[in-house]
N, CA, C and O atoms as a printed pandas DataFrame, in Angstrom:
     atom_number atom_name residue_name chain_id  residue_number  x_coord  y_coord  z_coord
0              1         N          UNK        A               1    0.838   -1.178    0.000
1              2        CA          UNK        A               1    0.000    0.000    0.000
2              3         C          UNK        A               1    0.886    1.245    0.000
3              4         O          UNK        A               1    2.024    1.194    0.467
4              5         N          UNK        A               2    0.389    2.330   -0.505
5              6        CA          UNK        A               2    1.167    3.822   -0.328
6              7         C          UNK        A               2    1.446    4.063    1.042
7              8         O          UNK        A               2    1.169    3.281    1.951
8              9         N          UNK        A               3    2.047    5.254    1.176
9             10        CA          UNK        A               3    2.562    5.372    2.688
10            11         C          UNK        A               3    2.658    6.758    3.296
11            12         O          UNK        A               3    3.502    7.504    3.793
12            13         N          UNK        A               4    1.012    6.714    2.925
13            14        CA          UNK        A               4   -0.206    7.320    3.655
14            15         C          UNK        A               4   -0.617    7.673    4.936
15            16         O          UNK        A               4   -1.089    6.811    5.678
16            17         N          UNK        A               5   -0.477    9.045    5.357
17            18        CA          UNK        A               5   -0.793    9.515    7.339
18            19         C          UNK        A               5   -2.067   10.062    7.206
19            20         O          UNK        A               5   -2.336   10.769    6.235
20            21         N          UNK        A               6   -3.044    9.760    8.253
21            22        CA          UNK        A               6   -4.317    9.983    8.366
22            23         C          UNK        A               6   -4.089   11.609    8.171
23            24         O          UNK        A               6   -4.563   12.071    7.134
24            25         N          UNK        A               7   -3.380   12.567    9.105
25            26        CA          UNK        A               7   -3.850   13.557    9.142
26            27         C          UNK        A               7   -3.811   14.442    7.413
27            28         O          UNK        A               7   -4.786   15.018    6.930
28            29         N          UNK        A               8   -2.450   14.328    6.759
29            30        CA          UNK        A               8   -2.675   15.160    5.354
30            31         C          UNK        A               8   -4.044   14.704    3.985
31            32         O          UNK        A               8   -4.598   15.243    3.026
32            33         N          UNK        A               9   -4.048   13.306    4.761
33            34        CA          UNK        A               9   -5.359   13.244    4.131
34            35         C          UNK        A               9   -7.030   13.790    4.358
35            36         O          UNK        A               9   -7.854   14.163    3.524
36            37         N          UNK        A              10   -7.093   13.699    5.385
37            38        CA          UNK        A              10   -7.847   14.659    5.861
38            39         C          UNK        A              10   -8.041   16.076    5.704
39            40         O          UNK        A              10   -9.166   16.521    5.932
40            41         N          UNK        A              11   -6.964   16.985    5.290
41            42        CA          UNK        A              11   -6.692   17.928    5.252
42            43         C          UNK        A              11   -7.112   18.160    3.330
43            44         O          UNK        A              11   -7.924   18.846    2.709
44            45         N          UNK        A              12   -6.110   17.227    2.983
45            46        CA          UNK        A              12   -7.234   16.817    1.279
46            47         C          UNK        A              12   -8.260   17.259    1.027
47            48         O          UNK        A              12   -8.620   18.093    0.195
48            49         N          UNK        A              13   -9.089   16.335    2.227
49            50        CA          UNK        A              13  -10.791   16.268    1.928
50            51         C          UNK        A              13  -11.429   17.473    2.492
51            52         O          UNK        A              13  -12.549   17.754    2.068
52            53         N          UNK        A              14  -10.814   18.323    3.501
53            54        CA          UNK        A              14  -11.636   18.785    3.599
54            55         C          UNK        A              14  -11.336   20.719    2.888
55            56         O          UNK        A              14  -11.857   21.773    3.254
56            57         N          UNK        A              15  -10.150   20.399    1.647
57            58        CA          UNK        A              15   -9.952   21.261    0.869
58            59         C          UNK        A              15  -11.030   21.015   -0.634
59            60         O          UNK        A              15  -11.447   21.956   -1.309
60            61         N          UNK        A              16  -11.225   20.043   -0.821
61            62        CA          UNK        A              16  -11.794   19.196   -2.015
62            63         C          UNK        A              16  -12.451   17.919   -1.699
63            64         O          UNK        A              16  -12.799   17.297   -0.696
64            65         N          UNK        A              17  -12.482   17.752   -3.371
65            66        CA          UNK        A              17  -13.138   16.441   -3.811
66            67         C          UNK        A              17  -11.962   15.761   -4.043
67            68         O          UNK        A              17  -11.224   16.179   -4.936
68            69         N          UNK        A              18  -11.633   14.723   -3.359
69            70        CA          UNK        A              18  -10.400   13.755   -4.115
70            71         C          UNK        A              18  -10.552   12.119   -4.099
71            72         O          UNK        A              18  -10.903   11.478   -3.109
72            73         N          UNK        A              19  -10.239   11.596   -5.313
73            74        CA          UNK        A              19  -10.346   10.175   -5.428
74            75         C          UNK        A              19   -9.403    9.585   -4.457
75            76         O          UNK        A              19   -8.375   10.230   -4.254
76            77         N          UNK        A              20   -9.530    8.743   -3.976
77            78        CA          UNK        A              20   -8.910    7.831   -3.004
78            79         C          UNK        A              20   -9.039    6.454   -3.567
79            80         O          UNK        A              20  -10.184    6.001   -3.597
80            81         N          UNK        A              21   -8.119    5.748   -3.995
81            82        CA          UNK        A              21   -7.808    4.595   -4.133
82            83         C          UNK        A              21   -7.100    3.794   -3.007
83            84         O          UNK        A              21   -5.986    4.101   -2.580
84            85         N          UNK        A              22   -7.950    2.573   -2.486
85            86        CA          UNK        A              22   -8.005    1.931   -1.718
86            87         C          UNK        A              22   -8.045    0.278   -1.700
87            88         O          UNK        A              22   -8.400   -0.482   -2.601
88            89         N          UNK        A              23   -7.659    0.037   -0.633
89            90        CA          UNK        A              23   -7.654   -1.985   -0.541
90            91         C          UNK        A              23   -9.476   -2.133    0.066
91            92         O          UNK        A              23   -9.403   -1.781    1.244
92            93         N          UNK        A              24  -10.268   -2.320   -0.098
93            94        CA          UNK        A              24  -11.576   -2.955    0.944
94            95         C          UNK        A              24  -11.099   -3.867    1.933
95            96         O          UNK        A              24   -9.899   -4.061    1.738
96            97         N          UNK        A              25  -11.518   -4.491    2.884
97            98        CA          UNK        A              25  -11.517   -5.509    3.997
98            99         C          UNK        A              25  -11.664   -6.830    2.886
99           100         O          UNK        A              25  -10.821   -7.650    3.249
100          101         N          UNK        A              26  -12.175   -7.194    2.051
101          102        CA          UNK        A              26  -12.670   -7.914    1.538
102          103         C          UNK        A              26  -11.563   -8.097    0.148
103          104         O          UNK        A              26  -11.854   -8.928   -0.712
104          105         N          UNK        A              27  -10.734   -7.549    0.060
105          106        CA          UNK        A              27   -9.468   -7.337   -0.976
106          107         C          UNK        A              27   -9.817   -6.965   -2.265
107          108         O          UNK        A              27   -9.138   -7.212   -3.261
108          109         N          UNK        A              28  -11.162   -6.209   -2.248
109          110        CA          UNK        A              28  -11.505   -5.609   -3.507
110          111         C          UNK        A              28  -11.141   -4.290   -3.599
111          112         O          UNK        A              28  -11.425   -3.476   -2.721
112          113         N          UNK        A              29  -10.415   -3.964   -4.791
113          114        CA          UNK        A              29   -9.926   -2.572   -4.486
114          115         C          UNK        A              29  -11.015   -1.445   -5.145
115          116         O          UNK        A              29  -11.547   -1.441   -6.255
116          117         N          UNK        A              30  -11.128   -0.511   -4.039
117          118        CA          UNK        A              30  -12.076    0.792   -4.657
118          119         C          UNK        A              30  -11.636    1.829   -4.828
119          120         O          UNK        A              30  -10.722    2.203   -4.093
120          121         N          UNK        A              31  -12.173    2.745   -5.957
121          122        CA          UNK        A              31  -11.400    4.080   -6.191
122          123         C          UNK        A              31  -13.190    4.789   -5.880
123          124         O          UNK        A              31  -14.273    4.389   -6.307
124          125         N          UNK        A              32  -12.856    5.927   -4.995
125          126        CA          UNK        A              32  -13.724    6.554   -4.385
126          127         C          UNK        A              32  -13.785    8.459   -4.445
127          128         O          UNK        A              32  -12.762    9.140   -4.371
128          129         N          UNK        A              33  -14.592    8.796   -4.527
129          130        CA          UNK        A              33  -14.554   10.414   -4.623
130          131         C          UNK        A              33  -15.435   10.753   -3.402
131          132         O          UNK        A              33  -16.612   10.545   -3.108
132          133         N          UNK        A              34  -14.461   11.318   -2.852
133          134        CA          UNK        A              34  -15.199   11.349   -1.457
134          135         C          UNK        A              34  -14.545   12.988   -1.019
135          136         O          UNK        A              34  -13.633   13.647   -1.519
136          137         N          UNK        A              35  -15.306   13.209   -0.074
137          138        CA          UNK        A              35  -14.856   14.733    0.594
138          139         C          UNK        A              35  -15.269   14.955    2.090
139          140         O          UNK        A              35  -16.041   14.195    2.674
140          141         N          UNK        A              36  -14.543   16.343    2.807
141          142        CA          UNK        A              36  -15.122   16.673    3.868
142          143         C          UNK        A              36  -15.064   18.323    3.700
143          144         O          UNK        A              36  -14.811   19.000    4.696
144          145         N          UNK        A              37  -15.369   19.119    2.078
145          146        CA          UNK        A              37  -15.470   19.778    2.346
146          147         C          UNK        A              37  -17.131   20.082    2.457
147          148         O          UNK        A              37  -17.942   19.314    1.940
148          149         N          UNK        A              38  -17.535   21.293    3.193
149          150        CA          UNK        A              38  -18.961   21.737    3.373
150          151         C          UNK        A              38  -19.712   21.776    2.193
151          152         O          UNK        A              38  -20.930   21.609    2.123
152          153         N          UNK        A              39  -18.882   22.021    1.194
153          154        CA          UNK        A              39  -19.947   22.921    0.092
154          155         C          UNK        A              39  -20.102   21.148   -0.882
155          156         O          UNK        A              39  -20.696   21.179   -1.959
156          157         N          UNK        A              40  -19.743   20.282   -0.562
157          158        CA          UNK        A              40  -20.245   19.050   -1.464
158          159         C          UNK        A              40  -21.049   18.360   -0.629
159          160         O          UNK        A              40  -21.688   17.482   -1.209
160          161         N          UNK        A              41  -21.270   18.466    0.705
161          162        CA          UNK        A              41  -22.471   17.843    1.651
162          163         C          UNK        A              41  -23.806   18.265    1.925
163          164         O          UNK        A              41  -24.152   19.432    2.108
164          165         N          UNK        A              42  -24.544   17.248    1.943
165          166        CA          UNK        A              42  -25.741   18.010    2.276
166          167         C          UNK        A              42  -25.661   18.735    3.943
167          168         O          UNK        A              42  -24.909   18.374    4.847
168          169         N          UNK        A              43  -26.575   19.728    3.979
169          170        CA          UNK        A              43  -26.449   19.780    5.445
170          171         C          UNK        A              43  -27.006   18.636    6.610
171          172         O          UNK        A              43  -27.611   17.598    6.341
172          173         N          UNK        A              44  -26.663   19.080    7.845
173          174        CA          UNK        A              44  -26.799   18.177    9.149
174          175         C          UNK        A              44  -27.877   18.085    9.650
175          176         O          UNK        A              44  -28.197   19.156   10.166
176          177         N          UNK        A              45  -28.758   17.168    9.779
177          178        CA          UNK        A              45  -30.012   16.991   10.359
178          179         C          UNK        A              45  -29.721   17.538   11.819
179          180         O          UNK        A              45  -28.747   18.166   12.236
180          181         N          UNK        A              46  -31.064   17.028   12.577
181          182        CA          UNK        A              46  -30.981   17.695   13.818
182          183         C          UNK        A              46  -30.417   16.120   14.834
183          184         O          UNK        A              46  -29.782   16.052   15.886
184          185         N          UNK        A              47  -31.075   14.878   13.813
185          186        CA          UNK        A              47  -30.678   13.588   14.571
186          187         C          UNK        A              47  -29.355   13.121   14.133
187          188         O          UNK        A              47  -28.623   12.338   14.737
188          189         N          UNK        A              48  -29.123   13.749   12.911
189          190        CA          UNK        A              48  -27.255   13.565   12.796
190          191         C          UNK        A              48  -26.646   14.412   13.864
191          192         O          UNK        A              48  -25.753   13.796   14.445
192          193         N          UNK        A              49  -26.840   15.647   14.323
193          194        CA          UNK        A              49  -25.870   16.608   15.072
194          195         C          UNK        A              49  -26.037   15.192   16.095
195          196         O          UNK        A              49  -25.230   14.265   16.032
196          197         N          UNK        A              50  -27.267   15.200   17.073
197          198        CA          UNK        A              50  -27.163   13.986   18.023
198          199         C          UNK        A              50  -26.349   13.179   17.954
199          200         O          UNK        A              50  -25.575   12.984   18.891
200          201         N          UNK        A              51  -26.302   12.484   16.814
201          202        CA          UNK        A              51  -25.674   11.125   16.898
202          203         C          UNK        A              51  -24.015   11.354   17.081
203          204         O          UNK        A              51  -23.245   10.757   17.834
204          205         N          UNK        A              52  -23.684   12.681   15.899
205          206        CA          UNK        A              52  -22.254   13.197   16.642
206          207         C          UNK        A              52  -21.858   13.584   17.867
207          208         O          UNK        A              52  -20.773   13.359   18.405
208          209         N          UNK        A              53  -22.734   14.144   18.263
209          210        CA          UNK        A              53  -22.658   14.785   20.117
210          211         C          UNK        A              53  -22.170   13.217   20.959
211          212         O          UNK        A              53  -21.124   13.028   21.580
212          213         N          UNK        A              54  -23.273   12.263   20.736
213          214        CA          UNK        A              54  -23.066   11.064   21.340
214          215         C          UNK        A              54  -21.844   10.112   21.155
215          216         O          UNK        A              54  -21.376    9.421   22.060
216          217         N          UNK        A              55  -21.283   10.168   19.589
217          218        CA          UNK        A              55  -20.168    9.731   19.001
218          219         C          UNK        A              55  -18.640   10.426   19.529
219          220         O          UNK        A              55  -17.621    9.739   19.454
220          221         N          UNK        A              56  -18.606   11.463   19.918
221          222        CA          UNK        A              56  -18.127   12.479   20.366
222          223         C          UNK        A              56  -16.976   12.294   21.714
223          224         O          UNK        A              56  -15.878   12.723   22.070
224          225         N          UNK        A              57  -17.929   11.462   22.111
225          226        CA          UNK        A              57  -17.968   10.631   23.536
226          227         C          UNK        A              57  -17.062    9.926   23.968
227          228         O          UNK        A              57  -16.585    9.745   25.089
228          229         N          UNK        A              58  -16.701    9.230   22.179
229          230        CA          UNK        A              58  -15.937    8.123   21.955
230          231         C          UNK        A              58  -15.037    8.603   21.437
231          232         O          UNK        A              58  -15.175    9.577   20.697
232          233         N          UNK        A              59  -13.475    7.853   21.775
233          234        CA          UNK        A              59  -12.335    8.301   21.195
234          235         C          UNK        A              59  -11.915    7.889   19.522
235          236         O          UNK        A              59  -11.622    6.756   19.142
236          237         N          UNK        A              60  -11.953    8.653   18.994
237          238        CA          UNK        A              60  -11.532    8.461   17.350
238          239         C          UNK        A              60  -10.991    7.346   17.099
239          240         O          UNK        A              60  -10.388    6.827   18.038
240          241         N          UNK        A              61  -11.020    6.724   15.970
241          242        CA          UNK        A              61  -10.395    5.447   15.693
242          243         C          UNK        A              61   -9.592    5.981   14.650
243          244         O          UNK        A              61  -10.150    6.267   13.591
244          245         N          UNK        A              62   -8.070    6.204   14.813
245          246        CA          UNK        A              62   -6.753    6.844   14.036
246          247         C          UNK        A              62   -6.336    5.948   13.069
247          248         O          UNK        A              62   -5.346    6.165   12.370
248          249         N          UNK        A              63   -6.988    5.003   12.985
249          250        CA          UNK        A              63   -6.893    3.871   11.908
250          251         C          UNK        A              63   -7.760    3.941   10.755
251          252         O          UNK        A              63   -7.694    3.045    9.913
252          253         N          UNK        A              64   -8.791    5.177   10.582
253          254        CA          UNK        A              64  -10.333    5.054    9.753
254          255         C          UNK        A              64  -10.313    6.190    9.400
255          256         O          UNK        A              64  -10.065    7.066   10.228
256          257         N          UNK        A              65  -10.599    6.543    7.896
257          258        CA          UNK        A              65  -10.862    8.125    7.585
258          259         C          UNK        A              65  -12.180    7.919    7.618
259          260         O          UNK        A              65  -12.380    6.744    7.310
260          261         N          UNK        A              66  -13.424    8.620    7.893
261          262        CA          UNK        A              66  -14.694    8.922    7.569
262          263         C          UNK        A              66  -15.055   10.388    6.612
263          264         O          UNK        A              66  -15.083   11.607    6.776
264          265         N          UNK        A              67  -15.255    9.563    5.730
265          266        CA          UNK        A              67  -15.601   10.894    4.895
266          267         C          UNK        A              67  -16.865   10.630    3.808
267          268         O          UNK        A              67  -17.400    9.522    3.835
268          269         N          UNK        A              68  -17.323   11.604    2.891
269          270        CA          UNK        A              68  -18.857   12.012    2.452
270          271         C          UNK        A              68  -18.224   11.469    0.820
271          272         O          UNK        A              68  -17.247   11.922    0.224
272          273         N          UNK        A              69  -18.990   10.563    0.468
273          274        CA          UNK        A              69  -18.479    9.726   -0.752
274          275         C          UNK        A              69  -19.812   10.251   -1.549
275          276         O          UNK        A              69  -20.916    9.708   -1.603
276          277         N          UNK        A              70  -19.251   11.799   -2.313
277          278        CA          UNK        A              70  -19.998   12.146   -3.563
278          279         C          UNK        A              70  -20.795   11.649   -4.522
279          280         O          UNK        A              70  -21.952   11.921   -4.843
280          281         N          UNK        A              71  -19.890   10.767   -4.995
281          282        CA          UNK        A              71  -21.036    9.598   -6.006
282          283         C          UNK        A              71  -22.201    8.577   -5.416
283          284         O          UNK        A              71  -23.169    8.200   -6.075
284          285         N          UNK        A              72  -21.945    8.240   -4.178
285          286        CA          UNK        A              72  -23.162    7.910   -3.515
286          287         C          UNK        A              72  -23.730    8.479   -2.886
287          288         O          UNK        A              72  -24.933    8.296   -3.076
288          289         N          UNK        A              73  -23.518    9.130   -2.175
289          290        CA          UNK        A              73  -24.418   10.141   -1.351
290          291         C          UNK        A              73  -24.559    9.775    0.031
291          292         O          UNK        A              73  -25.537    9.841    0.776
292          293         N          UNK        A              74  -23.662    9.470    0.176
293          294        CA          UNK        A              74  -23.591    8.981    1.306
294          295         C          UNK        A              74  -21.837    8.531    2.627
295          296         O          UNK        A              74  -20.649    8.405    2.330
296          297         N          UNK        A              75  -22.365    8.457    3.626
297          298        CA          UNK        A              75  -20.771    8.596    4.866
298          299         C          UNK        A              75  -20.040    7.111    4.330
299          300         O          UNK        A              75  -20.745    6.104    4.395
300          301         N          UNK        A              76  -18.763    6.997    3.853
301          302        CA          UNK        A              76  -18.041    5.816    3.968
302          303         C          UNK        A              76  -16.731    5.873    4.610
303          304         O          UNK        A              76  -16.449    7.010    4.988
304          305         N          UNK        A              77  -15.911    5.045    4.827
305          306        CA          UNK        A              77  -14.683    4.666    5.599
306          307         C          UNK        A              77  -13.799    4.298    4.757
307          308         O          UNK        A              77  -13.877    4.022    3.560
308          309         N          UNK        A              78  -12.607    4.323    5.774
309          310        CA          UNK        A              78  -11.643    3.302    4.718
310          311         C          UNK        A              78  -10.654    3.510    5.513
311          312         O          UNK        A              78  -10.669    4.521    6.216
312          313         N          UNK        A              79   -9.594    2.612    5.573
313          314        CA          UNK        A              79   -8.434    2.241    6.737
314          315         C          UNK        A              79   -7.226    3.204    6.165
315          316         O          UNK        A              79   -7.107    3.060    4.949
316          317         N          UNK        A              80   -6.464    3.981    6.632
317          318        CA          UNK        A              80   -5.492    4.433    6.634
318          319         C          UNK        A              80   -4.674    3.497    5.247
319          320         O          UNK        A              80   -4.562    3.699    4.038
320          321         N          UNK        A              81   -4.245    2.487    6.133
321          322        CA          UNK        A              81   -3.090    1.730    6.019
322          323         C          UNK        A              81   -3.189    0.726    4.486
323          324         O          UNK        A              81   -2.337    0.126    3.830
324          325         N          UNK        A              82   -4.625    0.905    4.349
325          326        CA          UNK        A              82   -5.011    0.464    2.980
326          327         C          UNK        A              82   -5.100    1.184    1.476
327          328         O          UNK        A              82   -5.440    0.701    0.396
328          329         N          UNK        A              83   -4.618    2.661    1.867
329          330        CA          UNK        A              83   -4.678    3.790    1.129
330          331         C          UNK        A              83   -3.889    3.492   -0.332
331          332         O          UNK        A              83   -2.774    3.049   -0.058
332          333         N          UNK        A              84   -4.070    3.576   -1.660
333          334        CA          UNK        A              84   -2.707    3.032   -2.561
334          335         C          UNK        A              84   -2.573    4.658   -3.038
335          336         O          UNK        A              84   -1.525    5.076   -3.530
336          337         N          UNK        A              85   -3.518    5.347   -2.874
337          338        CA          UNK        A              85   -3.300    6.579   -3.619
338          339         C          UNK        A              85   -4.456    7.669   -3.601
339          340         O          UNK        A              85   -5.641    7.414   -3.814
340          341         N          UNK        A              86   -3.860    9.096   -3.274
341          342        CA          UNK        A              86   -5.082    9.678   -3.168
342          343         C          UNK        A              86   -5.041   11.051   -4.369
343          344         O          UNK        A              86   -3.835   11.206   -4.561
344          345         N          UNK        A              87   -5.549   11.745   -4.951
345          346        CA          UNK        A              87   -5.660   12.570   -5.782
346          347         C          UNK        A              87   -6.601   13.820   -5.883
347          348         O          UNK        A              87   -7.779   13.485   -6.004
348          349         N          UNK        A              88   -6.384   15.203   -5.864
349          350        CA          UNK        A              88   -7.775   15.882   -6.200
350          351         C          UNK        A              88   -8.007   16.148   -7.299
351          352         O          UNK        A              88   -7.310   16.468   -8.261
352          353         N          UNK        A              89   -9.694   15.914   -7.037
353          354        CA          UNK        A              89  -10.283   15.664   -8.378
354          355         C          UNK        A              89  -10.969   17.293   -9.107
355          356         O          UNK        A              89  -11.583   18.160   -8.486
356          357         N          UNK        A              90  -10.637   17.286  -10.442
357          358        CA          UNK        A              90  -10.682   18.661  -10.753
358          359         C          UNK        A              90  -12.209   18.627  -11.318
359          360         O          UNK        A              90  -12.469   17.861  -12.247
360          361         N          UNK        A              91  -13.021   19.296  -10.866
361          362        CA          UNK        A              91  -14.085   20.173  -12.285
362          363         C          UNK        A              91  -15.106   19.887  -10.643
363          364         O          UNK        A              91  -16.249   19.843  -11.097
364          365         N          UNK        A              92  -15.185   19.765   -9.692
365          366        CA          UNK        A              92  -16.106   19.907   -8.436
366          367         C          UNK        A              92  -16.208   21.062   -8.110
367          368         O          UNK        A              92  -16.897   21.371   -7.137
């Protein structure tokens, strides 16, 4: 795998949209467009803020990026350490 630190990736996403190419748990590899900036998410419900407040609670898992996967529409993951390559993606 590339040799990939949680934090500059993070910092990626939440400048842009960037593909992330990845290992799955399952050894299928996915290439993903995912983000954490504001302006590609929908906004926060009132039972999402909750569920973060409550999540909050709990100490981060430094092993997992969580981020907003554009083409689905929806929150996905993916392990650090499984990272092969990450890229920003232009025309978002």
């Amino acid at each position: 795998m590339g040799n990939y630190e949680r934090q500059p990736i993070l910092n990626d996403l939440r400048q842009a949209v960037c593909e992330v190419t990845f290992m799955k748990v399952n050894g299928e590899r996915r290439i993903m467009r995912c983000t954490l900036d504001p302006r590609y998410m929908p906004p926060v419900t009132k039972q999402q803020m909750d569920h973060i407040a409550e999540e909050h609670n709990k100490p981060e898992n430094q092993e997992v990026v969580v981020c907003w996967d554009v083409q689905k529409g929806g929150w996905r993951s993916f392990r650090v350490d499984s990272v092969e390559y990450v890229q920003e993606v232009d025309g978002y």
